[in-house]
MARBA-3410 file (N, C-alpha, C, O; in Angstrom, 1 decimal):
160
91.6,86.9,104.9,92.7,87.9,105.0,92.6,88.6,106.3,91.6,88.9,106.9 ~ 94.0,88.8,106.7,93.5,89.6,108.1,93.4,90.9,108.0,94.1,91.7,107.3 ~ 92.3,91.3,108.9,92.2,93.2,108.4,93.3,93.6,108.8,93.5,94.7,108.2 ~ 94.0,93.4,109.4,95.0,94.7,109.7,96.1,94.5,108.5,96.9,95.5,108.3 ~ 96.3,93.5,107.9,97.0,93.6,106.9,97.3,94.5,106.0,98.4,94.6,105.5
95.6,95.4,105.3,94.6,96.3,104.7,95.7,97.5,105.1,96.5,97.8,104.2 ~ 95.7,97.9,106.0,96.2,99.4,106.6,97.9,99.3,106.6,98.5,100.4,106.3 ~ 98.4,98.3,106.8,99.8,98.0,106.6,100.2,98.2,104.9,101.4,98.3,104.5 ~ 98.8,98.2,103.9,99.5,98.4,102.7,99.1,99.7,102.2,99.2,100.0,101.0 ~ 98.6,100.7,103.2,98.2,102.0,103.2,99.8,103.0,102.2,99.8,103.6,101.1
100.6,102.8,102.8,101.9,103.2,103.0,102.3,102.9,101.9,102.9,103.9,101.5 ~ 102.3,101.9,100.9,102.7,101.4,99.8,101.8,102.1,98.7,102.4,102.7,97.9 ~ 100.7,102.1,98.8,99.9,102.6,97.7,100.2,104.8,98.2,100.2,105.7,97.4 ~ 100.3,105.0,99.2,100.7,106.4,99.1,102.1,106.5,98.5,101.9,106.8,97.3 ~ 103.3,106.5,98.9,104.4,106.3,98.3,104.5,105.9,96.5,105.4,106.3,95.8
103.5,105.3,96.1,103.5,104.7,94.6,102.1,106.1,93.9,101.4,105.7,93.0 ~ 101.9,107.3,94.4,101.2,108.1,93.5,102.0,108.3,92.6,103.2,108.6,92.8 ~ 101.6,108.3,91.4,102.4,108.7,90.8,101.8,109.1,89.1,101.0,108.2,88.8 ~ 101.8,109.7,88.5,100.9,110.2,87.0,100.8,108.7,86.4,99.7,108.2,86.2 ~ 101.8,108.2,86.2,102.2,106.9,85.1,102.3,105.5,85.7,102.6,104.6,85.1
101.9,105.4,87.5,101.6,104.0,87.4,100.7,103.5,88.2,100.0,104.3,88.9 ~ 100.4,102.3,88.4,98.4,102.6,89.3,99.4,101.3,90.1,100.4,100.7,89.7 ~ 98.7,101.3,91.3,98.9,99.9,92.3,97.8,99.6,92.9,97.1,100.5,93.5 ~ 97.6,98.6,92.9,96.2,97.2,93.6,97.0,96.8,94.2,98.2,96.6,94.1 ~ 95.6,96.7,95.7,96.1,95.4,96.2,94.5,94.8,95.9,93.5,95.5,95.7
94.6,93.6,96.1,93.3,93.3,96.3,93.3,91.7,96.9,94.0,90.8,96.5 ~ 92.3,91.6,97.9,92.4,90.9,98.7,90.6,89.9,99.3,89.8,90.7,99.6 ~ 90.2,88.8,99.3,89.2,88.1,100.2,89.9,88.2,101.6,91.1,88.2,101.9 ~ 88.4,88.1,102.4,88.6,87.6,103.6,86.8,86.8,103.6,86.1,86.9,102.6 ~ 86.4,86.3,104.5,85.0,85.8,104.8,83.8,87.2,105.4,82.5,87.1,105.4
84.6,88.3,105.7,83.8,89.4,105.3,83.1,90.0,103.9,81.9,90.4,103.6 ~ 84.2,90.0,103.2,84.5,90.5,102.0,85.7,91.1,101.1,86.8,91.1,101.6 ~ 85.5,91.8,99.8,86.8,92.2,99.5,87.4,93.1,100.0,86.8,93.7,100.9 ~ 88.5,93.5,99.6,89.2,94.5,100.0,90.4,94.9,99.3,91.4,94.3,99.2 ~ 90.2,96.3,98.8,91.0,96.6,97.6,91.6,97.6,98.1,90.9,98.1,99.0
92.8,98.3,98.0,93.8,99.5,97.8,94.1,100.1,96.5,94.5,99.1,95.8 ~ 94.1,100.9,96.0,94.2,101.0,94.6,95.1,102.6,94.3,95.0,103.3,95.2 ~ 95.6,103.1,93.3,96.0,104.3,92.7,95.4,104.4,91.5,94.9,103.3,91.0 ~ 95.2,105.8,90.9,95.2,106.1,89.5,96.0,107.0,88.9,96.6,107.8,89.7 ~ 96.1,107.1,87.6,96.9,108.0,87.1,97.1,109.2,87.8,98.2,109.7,88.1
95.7,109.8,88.0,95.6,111.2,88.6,95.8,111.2,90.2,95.4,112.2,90.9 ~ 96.8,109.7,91.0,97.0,110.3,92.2,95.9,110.0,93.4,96.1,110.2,94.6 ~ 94.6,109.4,92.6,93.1,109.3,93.9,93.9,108.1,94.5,94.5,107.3,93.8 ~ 93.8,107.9,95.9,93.8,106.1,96.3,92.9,106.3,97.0,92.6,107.1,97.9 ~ 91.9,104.9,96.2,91.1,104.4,97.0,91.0,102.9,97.8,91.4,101.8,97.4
90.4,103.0,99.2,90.8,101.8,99.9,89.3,101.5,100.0,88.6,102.4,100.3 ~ 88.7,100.3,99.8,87.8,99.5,100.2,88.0,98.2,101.5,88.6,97.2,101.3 ~ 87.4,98.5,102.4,87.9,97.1,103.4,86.6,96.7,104.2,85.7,97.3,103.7 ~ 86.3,96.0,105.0,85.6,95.5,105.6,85.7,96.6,107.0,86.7,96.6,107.7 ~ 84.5,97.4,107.0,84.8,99.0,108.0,85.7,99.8,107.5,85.8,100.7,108.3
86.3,100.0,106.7,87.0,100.6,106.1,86.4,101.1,104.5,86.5,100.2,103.6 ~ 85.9,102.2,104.1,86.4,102.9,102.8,86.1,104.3,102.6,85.4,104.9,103.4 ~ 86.9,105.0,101.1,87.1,106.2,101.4,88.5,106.2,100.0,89.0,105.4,99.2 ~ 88.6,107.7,100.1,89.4,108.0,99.0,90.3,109.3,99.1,89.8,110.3,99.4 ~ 91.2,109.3,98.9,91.7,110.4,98.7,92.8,110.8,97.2,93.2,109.9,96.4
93.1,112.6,97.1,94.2,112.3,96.2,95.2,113.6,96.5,95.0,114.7,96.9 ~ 96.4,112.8,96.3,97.7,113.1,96.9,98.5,113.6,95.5,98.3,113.0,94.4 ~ 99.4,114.8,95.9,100.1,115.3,95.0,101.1,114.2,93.8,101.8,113.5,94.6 ~ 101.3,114.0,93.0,102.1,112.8,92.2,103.4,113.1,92.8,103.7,114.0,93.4 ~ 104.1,112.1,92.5,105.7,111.7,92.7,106.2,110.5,92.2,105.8,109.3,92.5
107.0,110.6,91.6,107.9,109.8,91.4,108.2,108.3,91.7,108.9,108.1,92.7 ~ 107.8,107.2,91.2,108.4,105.7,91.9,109.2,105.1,90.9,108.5,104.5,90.1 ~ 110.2,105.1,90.7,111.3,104.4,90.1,112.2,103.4,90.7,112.3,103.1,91.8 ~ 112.8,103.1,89.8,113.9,101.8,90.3,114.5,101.8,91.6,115.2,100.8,91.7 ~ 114.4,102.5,92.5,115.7,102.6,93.8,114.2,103.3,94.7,114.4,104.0,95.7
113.1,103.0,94.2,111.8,103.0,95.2,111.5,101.5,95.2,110.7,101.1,96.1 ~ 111.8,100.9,94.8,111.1,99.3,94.6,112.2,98.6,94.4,113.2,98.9,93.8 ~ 111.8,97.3,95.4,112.4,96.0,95.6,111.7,94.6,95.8,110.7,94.5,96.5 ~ 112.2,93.8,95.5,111.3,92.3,95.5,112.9,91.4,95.9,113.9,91.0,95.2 ~ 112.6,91.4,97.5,113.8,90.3,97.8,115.4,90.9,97.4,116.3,90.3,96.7
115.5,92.3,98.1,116.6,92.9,97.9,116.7,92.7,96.1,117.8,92.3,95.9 ~ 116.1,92.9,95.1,116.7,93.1,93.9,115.4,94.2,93.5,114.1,94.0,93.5 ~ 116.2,95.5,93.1,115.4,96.6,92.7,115.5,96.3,91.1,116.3,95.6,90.4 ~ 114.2,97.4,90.6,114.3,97.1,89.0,115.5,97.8,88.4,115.9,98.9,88.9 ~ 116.0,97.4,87.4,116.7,98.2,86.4,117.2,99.2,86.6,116.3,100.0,86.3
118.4,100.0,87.0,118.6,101.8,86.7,118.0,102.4,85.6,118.2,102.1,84.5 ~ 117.0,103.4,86.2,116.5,104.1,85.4,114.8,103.7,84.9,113.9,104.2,84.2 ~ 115.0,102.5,85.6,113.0,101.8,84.8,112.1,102.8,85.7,112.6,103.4,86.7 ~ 110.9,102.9,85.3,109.9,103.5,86.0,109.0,102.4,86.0,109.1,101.5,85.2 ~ 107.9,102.4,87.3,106.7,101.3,87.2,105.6,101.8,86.9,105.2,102.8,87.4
105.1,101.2,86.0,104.1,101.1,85.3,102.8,100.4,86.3,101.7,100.9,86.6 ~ 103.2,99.6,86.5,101.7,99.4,87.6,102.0,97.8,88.8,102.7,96.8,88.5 ~ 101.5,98.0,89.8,101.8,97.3,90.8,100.1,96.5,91.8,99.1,97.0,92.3 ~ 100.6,95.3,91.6,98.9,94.5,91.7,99.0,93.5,92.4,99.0,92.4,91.8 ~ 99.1,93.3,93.8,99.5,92.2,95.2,98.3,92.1,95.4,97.4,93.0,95.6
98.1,90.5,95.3,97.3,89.2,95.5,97.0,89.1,97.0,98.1,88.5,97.4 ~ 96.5,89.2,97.8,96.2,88.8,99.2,95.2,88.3,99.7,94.6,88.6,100.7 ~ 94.7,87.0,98.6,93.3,86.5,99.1,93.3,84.9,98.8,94.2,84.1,98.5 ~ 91.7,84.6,99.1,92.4,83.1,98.9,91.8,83.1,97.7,91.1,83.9,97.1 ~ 92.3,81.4,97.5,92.6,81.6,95.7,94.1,80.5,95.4,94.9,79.9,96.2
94.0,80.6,94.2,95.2,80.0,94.1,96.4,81.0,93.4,97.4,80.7,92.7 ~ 95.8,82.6,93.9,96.7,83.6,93.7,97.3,84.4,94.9,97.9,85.5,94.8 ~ 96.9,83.7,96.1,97.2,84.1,97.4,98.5,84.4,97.2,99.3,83.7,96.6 ~ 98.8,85.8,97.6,100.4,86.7,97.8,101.2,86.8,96.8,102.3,87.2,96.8 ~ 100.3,86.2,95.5,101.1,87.2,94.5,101.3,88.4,94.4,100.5,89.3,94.8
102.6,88.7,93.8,103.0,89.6,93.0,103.3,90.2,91.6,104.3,89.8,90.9 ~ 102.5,91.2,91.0,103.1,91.5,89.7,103.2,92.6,89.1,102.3,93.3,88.6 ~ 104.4,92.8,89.1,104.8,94.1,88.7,105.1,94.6,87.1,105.8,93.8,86.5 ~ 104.6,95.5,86.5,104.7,95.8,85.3,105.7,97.0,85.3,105.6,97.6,86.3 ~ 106.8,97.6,84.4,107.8,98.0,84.6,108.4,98.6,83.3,108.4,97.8,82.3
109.1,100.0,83.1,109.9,99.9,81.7,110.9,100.7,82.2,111.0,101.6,83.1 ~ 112.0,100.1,81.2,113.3,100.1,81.5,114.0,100.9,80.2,113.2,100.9,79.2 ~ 115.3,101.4,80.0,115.9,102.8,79.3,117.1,101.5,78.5,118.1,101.8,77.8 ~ 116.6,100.4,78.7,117.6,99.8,77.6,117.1,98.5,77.3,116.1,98.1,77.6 ~ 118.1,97.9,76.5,117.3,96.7,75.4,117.1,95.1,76.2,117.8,94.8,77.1
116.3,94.5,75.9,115.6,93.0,76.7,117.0,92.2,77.3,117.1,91.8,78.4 ~ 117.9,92.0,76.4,119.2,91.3,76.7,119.7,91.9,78.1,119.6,91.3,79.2 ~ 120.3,93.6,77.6,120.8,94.0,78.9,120.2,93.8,80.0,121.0,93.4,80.9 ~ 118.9,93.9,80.3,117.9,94.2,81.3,117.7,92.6,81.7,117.4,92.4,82.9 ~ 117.9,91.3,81.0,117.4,90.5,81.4,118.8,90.2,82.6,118.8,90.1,83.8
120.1,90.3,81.6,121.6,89.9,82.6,121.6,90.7,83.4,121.7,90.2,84.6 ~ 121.5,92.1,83.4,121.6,92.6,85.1,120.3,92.0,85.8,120.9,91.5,86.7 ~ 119.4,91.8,85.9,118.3,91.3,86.6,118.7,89.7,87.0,118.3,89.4,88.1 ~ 119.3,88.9,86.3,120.1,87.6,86.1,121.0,87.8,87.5,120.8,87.2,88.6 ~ 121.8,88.6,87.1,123.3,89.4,88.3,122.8,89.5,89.5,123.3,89.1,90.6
121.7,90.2,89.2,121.6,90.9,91.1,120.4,89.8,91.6,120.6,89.6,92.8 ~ 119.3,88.9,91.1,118.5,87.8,91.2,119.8,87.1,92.4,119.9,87.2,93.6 ~ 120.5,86.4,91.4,121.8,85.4,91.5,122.2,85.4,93.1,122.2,84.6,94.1 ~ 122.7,87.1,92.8,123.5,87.8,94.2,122.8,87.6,95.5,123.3,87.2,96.6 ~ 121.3,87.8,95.3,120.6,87.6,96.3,119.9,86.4,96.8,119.0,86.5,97.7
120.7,84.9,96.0,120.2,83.7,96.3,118.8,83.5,95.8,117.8,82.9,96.3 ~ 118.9,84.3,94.5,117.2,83.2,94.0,118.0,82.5,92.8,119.1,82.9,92.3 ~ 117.3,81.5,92.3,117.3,80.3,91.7,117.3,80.4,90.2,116.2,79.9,89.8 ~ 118.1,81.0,89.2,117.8,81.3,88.0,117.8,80.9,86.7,118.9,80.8,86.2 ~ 116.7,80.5,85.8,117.3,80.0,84.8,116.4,80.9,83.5,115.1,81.0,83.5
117.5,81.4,82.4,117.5,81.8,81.6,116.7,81.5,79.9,117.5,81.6,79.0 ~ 115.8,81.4,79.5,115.0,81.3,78.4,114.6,82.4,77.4,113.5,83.1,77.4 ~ 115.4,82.5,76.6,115.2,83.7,75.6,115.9,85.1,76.3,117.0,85.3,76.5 ~ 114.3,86.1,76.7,115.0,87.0,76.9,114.3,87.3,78.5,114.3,88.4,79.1 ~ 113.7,86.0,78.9,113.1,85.8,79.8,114.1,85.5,80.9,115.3,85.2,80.8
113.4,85.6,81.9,113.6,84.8,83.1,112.4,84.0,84.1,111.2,84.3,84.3 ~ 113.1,83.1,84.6,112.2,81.7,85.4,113.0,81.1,87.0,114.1,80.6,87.0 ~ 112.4,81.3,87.9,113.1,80.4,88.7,112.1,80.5,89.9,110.9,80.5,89.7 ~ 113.1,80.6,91.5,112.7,80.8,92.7,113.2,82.1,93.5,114.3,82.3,93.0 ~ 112.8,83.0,94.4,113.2,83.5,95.0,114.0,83.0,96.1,114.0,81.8,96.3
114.8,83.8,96.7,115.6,82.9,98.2,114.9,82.4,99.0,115.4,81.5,99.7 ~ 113.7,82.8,99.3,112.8,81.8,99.9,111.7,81.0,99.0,110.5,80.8,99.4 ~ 112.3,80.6,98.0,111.1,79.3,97.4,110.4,79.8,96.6,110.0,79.1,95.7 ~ 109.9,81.2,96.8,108.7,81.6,95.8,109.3,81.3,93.9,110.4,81.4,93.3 ~ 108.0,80.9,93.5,108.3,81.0,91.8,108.7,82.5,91.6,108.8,83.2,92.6
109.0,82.9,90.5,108.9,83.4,90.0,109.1,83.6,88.5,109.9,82.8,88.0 ~ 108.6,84.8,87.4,108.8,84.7,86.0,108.7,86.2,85.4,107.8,87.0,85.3 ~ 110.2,86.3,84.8,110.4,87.7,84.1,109.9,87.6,82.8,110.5,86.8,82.1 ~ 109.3,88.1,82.3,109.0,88.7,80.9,109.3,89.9,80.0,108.5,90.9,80.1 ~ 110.3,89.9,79.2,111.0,91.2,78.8,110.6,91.2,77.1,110.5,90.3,76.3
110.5,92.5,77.0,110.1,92.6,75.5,110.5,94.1,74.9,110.3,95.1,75.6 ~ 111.1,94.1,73.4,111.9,95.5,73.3,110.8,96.2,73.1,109.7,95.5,73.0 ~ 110.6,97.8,73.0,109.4,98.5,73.1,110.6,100.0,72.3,111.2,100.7,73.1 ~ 110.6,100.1,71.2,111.6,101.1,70.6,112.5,100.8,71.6,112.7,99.6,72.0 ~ 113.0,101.7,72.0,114.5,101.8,72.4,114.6,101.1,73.7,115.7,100.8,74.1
113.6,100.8,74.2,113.3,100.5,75.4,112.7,99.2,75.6,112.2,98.6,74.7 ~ 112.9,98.6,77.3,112.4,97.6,77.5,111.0,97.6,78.8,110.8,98.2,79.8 ~ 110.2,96.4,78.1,108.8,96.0,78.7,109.1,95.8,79.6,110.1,96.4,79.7 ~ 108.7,95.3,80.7,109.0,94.1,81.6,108.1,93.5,82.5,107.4,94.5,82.8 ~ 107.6,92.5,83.1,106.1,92.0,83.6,107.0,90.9,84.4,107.7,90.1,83.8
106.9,91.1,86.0,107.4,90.2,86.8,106.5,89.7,87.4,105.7,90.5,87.8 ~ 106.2,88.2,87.8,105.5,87.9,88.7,106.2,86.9,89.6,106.9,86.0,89.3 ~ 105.7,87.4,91.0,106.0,86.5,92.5,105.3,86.0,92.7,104.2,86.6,92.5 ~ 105.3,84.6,93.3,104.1,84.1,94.0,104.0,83.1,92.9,104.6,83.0,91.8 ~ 102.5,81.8,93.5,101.8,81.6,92.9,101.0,82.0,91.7,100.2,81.2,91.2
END
């Protein structure tokens, strides 16, 4: 992994403090690992190769119209739950996987996600209450939706 990539995702894990959702990154290089991380209470900690240390930052807010994967943001109204980018080798190099809940039922959430996917040239096909395809550039990807009371689950992964 290249180090400077580490500090480039500085910005991502500050912006995502938040009480209710944690984000990883976590990453090899032939140094070693190298992790970014949140917790509920707001600490991020970065481990890197010359790099580690921790801090904790007042909470805020990351909801739907903070987050995007390939121009399609989550759901109006979802909050994230937790956010966990792959950057090492492996055969999980530059994954993505986002956990997520959403203020309405698996059907609705799967067709607007279907809609705006579509809009943005990824590749879709429909299974239950799922979704399966490619991004506009090639990447796999796989929605997983599930009702939760009134509300919906959701578990997206990019990448390999």
């Amino acid at each position: 992994m290249n180090r400077l990539f580490v500090p480039l995702l500085l910005p991502i894990a500050l912006a995502a403090c938040h009480g209710n959702a944690n984000i990883n990154f976590d990453g090899n290089d032939t140094d070693g690992n190298s992790v970014i991380s949140t917790d509920a209470s707001g600490r991020i900690q970065i481990k890197a190769p010359g790099i580690q240390g921790s801090i904790t930052l007042p909470k805020m807010p990351l909801d739907a119209k903070n987050f995007d994967i390939d121009g399609v943001t989550l759901y109006p109204g979802s909050t994230l739950k937790n956010l966990k980018v792959n950057d090492g080798a492996g055969d999980k190099d530059g994954q993505v996987i986002v956990e997520f809940e959403s203020p309405a039922a698996p059907t609705v959430v799967r067709d607007w996600f279907r809609d705006n996917m579509t809009k943005q040239g990824f590749k879709v096909t429909t299974k239950d209450d799922n979704l399966i395809g490619t991004t506009d550039d090639g990447q796999p990807f796989a929605l997983q939706l599930s009702a939760r009371g009134d509300k919906t689950k959701g578990l997206m992964q990019v990448g390999r």
